[in-house]
C-alpha positions as CSV (number, residue, x, y, z in Angstrom):
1,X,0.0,0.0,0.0
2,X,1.2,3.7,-0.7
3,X,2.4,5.3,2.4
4,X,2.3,8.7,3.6
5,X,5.8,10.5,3.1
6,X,7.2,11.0,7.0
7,X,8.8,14.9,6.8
8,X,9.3,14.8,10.7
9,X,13.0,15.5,11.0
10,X,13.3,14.2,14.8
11,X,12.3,10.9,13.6
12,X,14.1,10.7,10.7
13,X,17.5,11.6,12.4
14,X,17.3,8.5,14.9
15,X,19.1,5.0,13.7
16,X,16.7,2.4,12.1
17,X,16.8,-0.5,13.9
18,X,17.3,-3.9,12.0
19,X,15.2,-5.8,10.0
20,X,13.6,-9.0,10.2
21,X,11.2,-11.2,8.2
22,X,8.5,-10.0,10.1
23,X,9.4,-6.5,8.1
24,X,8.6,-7.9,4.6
25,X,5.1,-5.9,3.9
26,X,7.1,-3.1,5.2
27,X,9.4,-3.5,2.5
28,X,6.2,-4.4,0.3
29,X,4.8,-1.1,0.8
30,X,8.1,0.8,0.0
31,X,8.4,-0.5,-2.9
32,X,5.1,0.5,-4.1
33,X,5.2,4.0,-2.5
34,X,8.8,4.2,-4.5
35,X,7.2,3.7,-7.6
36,X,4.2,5.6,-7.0
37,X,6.7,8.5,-6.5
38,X,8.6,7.6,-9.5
39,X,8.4,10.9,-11.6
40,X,10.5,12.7,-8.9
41,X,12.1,9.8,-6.4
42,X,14.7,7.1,-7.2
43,X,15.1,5.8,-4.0
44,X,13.7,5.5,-0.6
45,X,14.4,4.1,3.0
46,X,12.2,2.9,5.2
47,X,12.2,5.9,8.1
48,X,10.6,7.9,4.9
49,X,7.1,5.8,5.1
50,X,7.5,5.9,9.2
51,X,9.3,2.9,9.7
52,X,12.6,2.7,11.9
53,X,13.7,-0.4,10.0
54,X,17.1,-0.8,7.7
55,X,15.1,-1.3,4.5
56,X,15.9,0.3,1.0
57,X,14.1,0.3,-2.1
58,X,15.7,1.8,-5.1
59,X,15.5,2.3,-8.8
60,X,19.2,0.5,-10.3
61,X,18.9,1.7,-14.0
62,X,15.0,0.7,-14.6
63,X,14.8,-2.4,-11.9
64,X,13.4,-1.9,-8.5
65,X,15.7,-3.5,-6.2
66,X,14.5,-3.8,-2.3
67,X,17.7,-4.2,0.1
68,X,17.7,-5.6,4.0
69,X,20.5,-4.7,6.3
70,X,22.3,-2.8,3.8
71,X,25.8,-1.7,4.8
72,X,28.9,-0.3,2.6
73,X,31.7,-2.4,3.2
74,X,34.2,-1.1,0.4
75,X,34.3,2.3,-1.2
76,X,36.3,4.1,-3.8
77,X,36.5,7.4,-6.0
78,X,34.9,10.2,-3.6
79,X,33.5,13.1,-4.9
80,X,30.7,15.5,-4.0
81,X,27.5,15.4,-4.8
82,X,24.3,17.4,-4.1
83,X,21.1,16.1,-3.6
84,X,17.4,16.3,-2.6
85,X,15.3,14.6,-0.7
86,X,11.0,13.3,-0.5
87,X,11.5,13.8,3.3
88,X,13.2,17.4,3.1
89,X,13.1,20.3,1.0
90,X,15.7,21.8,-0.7
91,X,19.2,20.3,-1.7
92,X,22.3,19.6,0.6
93,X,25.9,18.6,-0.5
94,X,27.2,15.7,0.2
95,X,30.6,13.2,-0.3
96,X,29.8,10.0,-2.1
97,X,31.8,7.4,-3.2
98,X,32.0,6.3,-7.1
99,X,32.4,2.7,-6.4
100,X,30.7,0.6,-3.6
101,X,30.9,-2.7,-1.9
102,X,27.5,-3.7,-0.3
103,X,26.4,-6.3,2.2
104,X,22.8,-7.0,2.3
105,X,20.2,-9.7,2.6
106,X,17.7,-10.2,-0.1
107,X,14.0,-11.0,0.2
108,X,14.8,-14.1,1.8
109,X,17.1,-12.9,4.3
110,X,20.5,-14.6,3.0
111,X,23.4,-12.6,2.7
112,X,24.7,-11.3,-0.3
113,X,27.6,-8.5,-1.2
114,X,27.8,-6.4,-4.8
115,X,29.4,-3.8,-5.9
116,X,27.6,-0.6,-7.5
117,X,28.8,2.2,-9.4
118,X,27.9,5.7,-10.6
119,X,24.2,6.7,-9.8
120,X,23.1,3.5,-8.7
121,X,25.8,3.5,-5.4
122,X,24.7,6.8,-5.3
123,X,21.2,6.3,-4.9
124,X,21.7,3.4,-2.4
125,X,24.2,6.0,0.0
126,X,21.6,7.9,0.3
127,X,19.3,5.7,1.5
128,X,22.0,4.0,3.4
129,X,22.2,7.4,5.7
130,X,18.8,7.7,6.2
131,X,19.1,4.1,8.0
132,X,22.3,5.6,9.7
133,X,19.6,8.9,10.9
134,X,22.0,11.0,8.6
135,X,20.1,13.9,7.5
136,X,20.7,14.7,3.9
């Protein structure tokens, strides 16, 4: 189901906690509020539909991928980036990494690692903080 957009900047700054396989229409209705939002949003975390749970959903060049646990184990080639965000208004710069190394479970909660590049390991950073409570 589509979900309300959370803008509330206290909750959004505190640390999601884990997720489980309880969390899976969690990461059921992310998905579809993701796409729903899809002519101005290419990525979302879970804290952005109210949820304090480390769940991603993301657009990786035209395929909606839905991550669990997500962390960056490897990055590479930094640069600075500005962005915007569903939750926020405006645009805030940021450092992001060209190249990243991600551990994550899928759908059925078994662990997997890959590596993303350019706008897609952009994308995913971004939701990574929110998970993390970073504002940006």
């Amino acid at each position: 189901m589509v979900q309300e957009i959370c803008k509330d900047v206290l909750f959004l700054a505190r640390k999601s906690e884990p997720a489980t396989p309880d969390d899976l229409p969690v990461a059921a209705d992310l998905l579809e509020t993701l796409k729903a939002h899809a002519d101005g949003c290419v990525g979302m975390a879970a804290n952005m539909i109210g949820v304090a749970k480390r769940i991603i959903a993301f657009d990786d060049e035209g395929v909606y991928r839905v991550l669990f646990n997500p962390e960056i184990v490897k990055k590479s080639g930094p640069y600075e980036a500005e962005e915007g965000c569903l939750s926020l208004t405006g645009t805030r710069k940021t450092k992001r990494w060209k190249s990243i190394k991600v551990k994550y479970q899928d759908e059925q909660f078994r662990q997997r690692f890959k590596t993303w590049n350019g706008w897609s390991a952009q994308i995913i950073q971004h939701e990574i903080d929110h998970c993390e409570g970073i504002i940006i």
